[in-house]
C-alpha distance (Angstrom), angle and dihedral (degrees) to the residues before:
residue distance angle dihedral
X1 . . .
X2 3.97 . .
X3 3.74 86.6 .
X4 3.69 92.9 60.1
X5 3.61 94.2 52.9
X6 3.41 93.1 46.9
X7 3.75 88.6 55.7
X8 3.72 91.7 47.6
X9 3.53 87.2 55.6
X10 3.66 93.2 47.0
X11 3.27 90.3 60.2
X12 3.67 95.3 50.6
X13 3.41 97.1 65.3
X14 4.14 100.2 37.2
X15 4.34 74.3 56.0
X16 4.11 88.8 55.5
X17 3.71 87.7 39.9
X18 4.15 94.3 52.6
X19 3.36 88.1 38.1
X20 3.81 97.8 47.4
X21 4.21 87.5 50.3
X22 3.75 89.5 47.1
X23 3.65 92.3 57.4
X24 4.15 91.0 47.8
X25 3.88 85.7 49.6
X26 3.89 97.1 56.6
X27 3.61 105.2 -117.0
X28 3.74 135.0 145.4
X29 3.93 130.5 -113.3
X30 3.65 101.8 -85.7
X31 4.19 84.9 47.5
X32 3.96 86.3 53.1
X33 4.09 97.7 46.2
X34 4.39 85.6 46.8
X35 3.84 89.9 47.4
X36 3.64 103.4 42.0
X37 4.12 84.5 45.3
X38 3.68 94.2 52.6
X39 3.71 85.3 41.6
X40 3.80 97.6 62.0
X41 3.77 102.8 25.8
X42 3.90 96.0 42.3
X43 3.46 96.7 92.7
X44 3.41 104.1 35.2
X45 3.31 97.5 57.9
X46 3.68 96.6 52.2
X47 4.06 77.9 47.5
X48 3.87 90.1 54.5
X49 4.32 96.5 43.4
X50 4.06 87.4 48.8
X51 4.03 91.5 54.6
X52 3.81 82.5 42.7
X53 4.08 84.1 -123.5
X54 3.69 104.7 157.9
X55 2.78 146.6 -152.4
X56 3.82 85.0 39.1
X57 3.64 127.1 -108.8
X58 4.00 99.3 -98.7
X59 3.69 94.3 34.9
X60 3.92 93.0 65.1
X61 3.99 99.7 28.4
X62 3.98 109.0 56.1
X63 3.24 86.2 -165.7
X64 3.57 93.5 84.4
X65 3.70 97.6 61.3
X66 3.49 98.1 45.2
X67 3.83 93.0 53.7
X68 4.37 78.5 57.8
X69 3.29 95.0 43.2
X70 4.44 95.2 47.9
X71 4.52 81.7 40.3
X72 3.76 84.3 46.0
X73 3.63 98.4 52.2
X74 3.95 101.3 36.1
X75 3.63 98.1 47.9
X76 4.41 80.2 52.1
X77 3.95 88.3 53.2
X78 3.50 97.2 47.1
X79 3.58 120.0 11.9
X80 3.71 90.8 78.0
X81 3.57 92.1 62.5
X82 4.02 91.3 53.4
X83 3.93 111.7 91.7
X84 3.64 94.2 -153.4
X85 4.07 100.9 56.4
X86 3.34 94.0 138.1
X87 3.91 89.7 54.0
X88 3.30 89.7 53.0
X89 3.73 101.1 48.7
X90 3.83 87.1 57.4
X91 3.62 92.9 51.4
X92 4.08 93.1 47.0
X93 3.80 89.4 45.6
X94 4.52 86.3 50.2
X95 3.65 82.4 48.2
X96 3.64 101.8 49.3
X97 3.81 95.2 39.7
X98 3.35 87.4 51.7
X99 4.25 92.4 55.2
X100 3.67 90.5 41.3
X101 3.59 102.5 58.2
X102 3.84 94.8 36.7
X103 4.10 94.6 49.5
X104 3.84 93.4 37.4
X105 3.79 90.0 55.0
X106 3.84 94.1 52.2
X107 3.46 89.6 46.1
X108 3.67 98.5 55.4
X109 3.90 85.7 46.7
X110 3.55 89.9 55.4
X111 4.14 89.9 55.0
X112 4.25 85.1 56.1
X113 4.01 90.9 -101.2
X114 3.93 109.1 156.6
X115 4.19 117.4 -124.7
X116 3.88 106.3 -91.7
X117 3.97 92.5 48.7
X118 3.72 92.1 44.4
X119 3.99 88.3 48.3
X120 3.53 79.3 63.0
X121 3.73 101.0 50.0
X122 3.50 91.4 51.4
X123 3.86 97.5 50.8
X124 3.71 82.6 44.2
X125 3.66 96.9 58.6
X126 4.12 92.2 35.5
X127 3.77 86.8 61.5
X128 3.41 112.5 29.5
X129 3.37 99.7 78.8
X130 3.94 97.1 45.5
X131 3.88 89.7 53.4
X132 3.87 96.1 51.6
X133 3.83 81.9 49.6
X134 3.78 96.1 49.9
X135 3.40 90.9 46.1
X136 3.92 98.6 49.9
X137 3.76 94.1 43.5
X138 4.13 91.4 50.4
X139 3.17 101.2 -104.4
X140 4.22 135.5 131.4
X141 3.93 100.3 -113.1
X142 3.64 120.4 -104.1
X143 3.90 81.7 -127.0
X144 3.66 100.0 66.7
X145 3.92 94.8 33.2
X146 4.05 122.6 90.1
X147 3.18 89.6 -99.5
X148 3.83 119.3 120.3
X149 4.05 101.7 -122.4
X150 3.80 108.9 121.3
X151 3.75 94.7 34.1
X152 4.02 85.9 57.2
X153 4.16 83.8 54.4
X154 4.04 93.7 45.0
X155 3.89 83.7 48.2
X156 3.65 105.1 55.6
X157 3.54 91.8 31.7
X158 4.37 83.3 59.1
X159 3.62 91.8 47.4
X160 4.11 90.4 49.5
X161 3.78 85.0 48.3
X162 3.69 93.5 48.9
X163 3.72 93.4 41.4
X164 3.60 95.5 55.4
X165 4.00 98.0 40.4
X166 4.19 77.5 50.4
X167 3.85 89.3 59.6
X168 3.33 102.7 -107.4
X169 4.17 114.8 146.5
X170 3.62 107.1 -100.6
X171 3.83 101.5 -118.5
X172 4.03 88.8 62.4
X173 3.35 92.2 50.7
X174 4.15 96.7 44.5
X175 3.75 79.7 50.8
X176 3.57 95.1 50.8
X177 3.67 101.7 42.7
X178 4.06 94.6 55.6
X179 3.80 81.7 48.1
X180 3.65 90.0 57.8
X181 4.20 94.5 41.5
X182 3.80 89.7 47.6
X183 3.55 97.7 43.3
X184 3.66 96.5 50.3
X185 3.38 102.8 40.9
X186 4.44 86.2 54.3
X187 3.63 84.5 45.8
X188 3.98 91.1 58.6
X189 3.74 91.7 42.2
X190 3.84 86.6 50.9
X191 3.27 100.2 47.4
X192 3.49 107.0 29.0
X193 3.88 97.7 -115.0
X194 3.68 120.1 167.7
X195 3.90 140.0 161.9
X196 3.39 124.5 -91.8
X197 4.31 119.2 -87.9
X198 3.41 117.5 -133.7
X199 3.52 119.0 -129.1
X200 3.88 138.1 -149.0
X201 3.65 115.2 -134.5
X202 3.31 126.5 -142.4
Protein backbone atom coordinates (compact mmCIF):
# COMPACT_ATOMS: atom_id res chain seq x y z
CA UNK A 1 0.00 0.00 0.00
CA UNK A 2 3.00 2.50 0.75
CA UNK A 3 4.17 1.77 -2.73
CA UNK A 4 1.05 3.03 -4.25
CA UNK A 5 1.19 6.21 -2.55
CA UNK A 6 4.49 6.68 -3.30
CA UNK A 7 3.62 6.26 -6.93
CA UNK A 8 0.76 8.61 -6.63
CA UNK A 9 3.05 10.99 -5.39
CA UNK A 10 5.48 10.33 -8.05
CA UNK A 11 3.28 11.22 -10.30
CA UNK A 12 2.42 14.40 -8.68
CA UNK A 13 5.46 15.91 -9.06
CA UNK A 14 6.52 14.49 -12.80
CA UNK A 15 2.67 16.42 -13.33
CA UNK A 16 4.26 19.85 -11.73
CA UNK A 17 7.36 19.12 -13.64
CA UNK A 18 5.40 18.71 -17.27
CA UNK A 19 3.40 21.25 -16.35
CA UNK A 20 6.12 23.64 -15.16
CA UNK A 21 8.08 22.95 -18.82
CA UNK A 22 4.83 23.48 -20.62
CA UNK A 23 4.42 26.82 -19.20
CA UNK A 24 8.32 27.80 -20.18
CA UNK A 25 7.47 26.45 -23.71
CA UNK A 26 4.43 28.78 -24.40
CA UNK A 27 1.60 26.57 -24.72
CA UNK A 28 -2.03 26.77 -23.83
CA UNK A 29 -4.13 24.75 -21.18
CA UNK A 30 -5.05 21.77 -23.08
CA UNK A 31 -1.01 21.66 -24.17
CA UNK A 32 -0.22 21.83 -20.29
CA UNK A 33 -2.90 18.99 -19.06
CA UNK A 34 -1.32 16.55 -22.36
CA UNK A 35 2.26 17.39 -21.26
CA UNK A 36 2.10 17.12 -17.62
CA UNK A 37 0.03 13.64 -18.37
CA UNK A 38 2.61 12.27 -20.61
CA UNK A 39 5.03 13.58 -18.13
CA UNK A 40 3.92 11.48 -15.17
CA UNK A 41 2.40 8.46 -16.82
CA UNK A 42 5.17 8.05 -19.55
CA UNK A 43 7.15 5.84 -17.78
CA UNK A 44 4.93 3.92 -16.05
CA UNK A 45 3.22 2.79 -18.65
CA UNK A 46 6.12 1.56 -20.55
CA UNK A 47 6.84 0.06 -16.86
CA UNK A 48 3.34 -1.61 -16.85
CA UNK A 49 3.49 -3.10 -20.90
CA UNK A 50 7.16 -4.58 -20.01
CA UNK A 51 5.71 -6.59 -16.84
CA UNK A 52 2.89 -7.39 -19.28
CA UNK A 53 0.51 -5.71 -16.42
CA UNK A 54 -2.53 -4.68 -18.23
CA UNK A 55 -4.68 -2.92 -18.34
CA UNK A 56 -2.15 -0.29 -17.21
CA UNK A 57 -1.96 1.32 -13.95
CA UNK A 58 -3.83 4.75 -14.81
CA UNK A 59 -6.19 3.19 -17.17
CA UNK A 60 -7.91 1.06 -14.37
CA UNK A 61 -7.28 3.44 -11.24
CA UNK A 62 -8.80 7.03 -12.02
CA UNK A 63 -7.09 8.07 -9.47
CA UNK A 64 -4.10 8.51 -11.38
CA UNK A 65 -5.41 11.06 -13.74
CA UNK A 66 -7.04 13.09 -11.42
CA UNK A 67 -3.90 13.48 -9.26
CA UNK A 68 -2.50 15.01 -13.11
CA UNK A 69 -5.22 16.75 -13.73
CA UNK A 70 -5.39 18.66 -9.73
CA UNK A 71 -0.92 18.88 -10.36
CA UNK A 72 -1.85 20.12 -13.79
CA UNK A 73 -4.10 22.78 -12.79
CA UNK A 74 -2.34 24.10 -9.51
CA UNK A 75 1.04 24.37 -10.81
CA UNK A 76 -1.13 26.68 -13.88
CA UNK A 77 -2.66 28.87 -10.98
CA UNK A 78 0.32 29.45 -9.24
CA UNK A 79 3.46 28.63 -10.76
CA UNK A 80 3.32 31.71 -12.82
CA UNK A 81 3.38 33.81 -9.94
CA UNK A 82 6.70 32.00 -8.58
CA UNK A 83 9.96 33.82 -9.81
CA UNK A 84 12.02 30.83 -9.63
CA UNK A 85 9.93 28.31 -12.04
CA UNK A 86 12.67 27.09 -13.53
CA UNK A 87 14.15 26.20 -10.02
CA UNK A 88 11.39 24.56 -9.29
CA UNK A 89 10.97 22.46 -12.34
CA UNK A 90 14.46 21.05 -11.61
CA UNK A 91 13.63 20.25 -8.18
CA UNK A 92 10.10 18.49 -9.21
CA UNK A 93 11.88 16.64 -12.02
CA UNK A 94 14.91 15.43 -8.90
CA UNK A 95 11.91 14.56 -7.02
CA UNK A 96 10.05 12.60 -9.45
CA UNK A 97 13.10 10.77 -10.84
CA UNK A 98 13.86 9.97 -7.67
CA UNK A 99 10.07 8.19 -7.01
CA UNK A 100 10.17 6.66 -10.33
CA UNK A 101 13.18 4.69 -10.19
CA UNK A 102 12.72 3.68 -6.51
CA UNK A 103 8.83 2.48 -6.98
CA UNK A 104 9.47 0.99 -10.46
CA UNK A 105 12.25 -1.15 -9.04
CA UNK A 106 10.06 -2.60 -6.23
CA UNK A 107 7.53 -3.17 -8.53
CA UNK A 108 9.42 -5.20 -10.92
CA UNK A 109 10.70 -7.17 -7.80
CA UNK A 110 7.35 -7.80 -6.83
CA UNK A 111 6.60 -9.47 -10.55
CA UNK A 112 9.85 -12.06 -9.64
CA UNK A 113 12.30 -9.90 -11.96
CA UNK A 114 16.01 -10.46 -10.78
CA UNK A 115 18.26 -7.06 -9.80
CA UNK A 116 20.09 -5.98 -13.04
CA UNK A 117 16.76 -6.19 -15.20
CA UNK A 118 14.79 -4.45 -12.56
CA UNK A 119 17.66 -1.70 -12.39
CA UNK A 120 16.54 -1.27 -15.71
CA UNK A 121 12.86 -0.99 -15.19
CA UNK A 122 13.30 1.48 -12.76
CA UNK A 123 15.62 3.79 -14.80
CA UNK A 124 13.16 3.08 -17.49
CA UNK A 125 10.22 4.37 -15.74
CA UNK A 126 12.39 7.37 -13.96
CA UNK A 127 13.11 8.63 -17.44
CA UNK A 128 10.61 7.89 -19.63
CA UNK A 129 8.41 10.30 -18.80
CA UNK A 130 10.98 13.28 -18.66
CA UNK A 131 12.17 12.39 -22.25
CA UNK A 132 8.66 12.34 -23.86
CA UNK A 133 8.39 15.73 -22.07
CA UNK A 134 11.65 17.12 -23.36
CA UNK A 135 10.92 16.07 -26.52
CA UNK A 136 7.30 17.55 -26.80
CA UNK A 137 8.24 20.85 -25.26
CA UNK A 138 11.44 21.26 -27.83
CA UNK A 139 13.87 20.57 -25.90
CA UNK A 140 17.25 18.06 -26.11
CA UNK A 141 16.34 15.44 -23.33
CA UNK A 142 17.98 15.56 -20.08
CA UNK A 143 18.71 11.82 -20.94
CA UNK A 144 20.98 12.25 -23.78
CA UNK A 145 22.59 15.55 -22.43
CA UNK A 146 25.88 15.55 -20.05
CA UNK A 147 24.01 15.93 -17.51
CA UNK A 148 24.07 13.30 -14.73
CA UNK A 149 20.18 12.16 -14.60
CA UNK A 150 19.97 8.42 -15.27
CA UNK A 151 23.21 7.62 -13.56
CA UNK A 152 21.60 9.35 -10.32
CA UNK A 153 18.52 6.63 -10.95
CA UNK A 154 21.03 3.53 -11.59
CA UNK A 155 22.75 4.81 -8.34
CA UNK A 156 20.10 4.85 -5.82
CA UNK A 157 18.47 2.09 -7.32
CA UNK A 158 22.26 0.08 -6.55
CA UNK A 159 22.35 1.31 -3.14
CA UNK A 160 18.48 0.04 -2.55
CA UNK A 161 19.67 -3.21 -4.07
CA UNK A 162 22.65 -3.40 -1.90
CA UNK A 163 20.79 -2.27 1.12
CA UNK A 164 18.26 -4.83 0.95
CA UNK A 165 20.63 -7.88 -0.09
CA UNK A 166 22.63 -6.27 3.22
CA UNK A 167 19.52 -6.95 5.36
CA UNK A 168 18.28 -3.89 5.84
CA UNK A 169 14.12 -3.70 6.06
CA UNK A 170 12.94 -2.56 2.83
CA UNK A 171 11.19 0.72 3.78
CA UNK A 172 14.74 2.14 5.04
CA UNK A 173 16.26 1.29 2.18
CA UNK A 174 13.29 2.69 -0.37
CA UNK A 175 13.80 5.71 1.80
CA UNK A 176 17.34 5.79 1.41
CA UNK A 177 17.72 5.12 -2.18
CA UNK A 178 15.34 8.20 -3.34
CA UNK A 179 17.51 10.09 -0.86
CA UNK A 180 20.48 9.14 -2.74
CA UNK A 181 18.72 9.80 -6.50
CA UNK A 182 17.42 13.15 -5.29
CA UNK A 183 20.36 14.23 -3.62
CA UNK A 184 22.67 13.58 -6.39
CA UNK A 185 20.92 14.64 -9.09
CA UNK A 186 20.50 18.49 -6.93
CA UNK A 187 24.04 18.10 -6.26
CA UNK A 188 24.84 17.99 -10.16
CA UNK A 189 22.45 20.78 -10.84
CA UNK A 190 24.25 22.71 -8.05
CA UNK A 191 27.36 22.21 -8.92
CA UNK A 192 27.41 21.82 -12.39
CA UNK A 193 28.58 18.12 -12.48
CA UNK A 194 28.41 16.21 -15.61
CA UNK A 195 29.89 12.98 -17.23
CA UNK A 196 32.70 12.89 -19.12
CA UNK A 197 32.40 13.58 -23.36
CA UNK A 198 34.08 11.43 -25.42
CA UNK A 199 36.19 12.75 -27.90
CA UNK A 200 37.41 11.81 -31.46
CA UNK A 201 41.00 12.19 -32.03
CA UNK A 202 42.44 13.26 -34.82
Amino acid sequence: MLLYWFDLLGVAVFAVSGALAAMQAGLDLFGLLVLAAVTAIGGGTLRDLLLNRHPVVWMRDGRYLLVIAVAALATAMFGQLSPGAMKGLRVADALGLALFALTGTELAEDQGIKRVPALLMGTLTAVGGGVVRDLLSGQVPLLLRRDIYATAAIAGIALYQLLRRAGLKRDWAFVLGIGCVAGLRLAAIRYDWQLPSPELYR
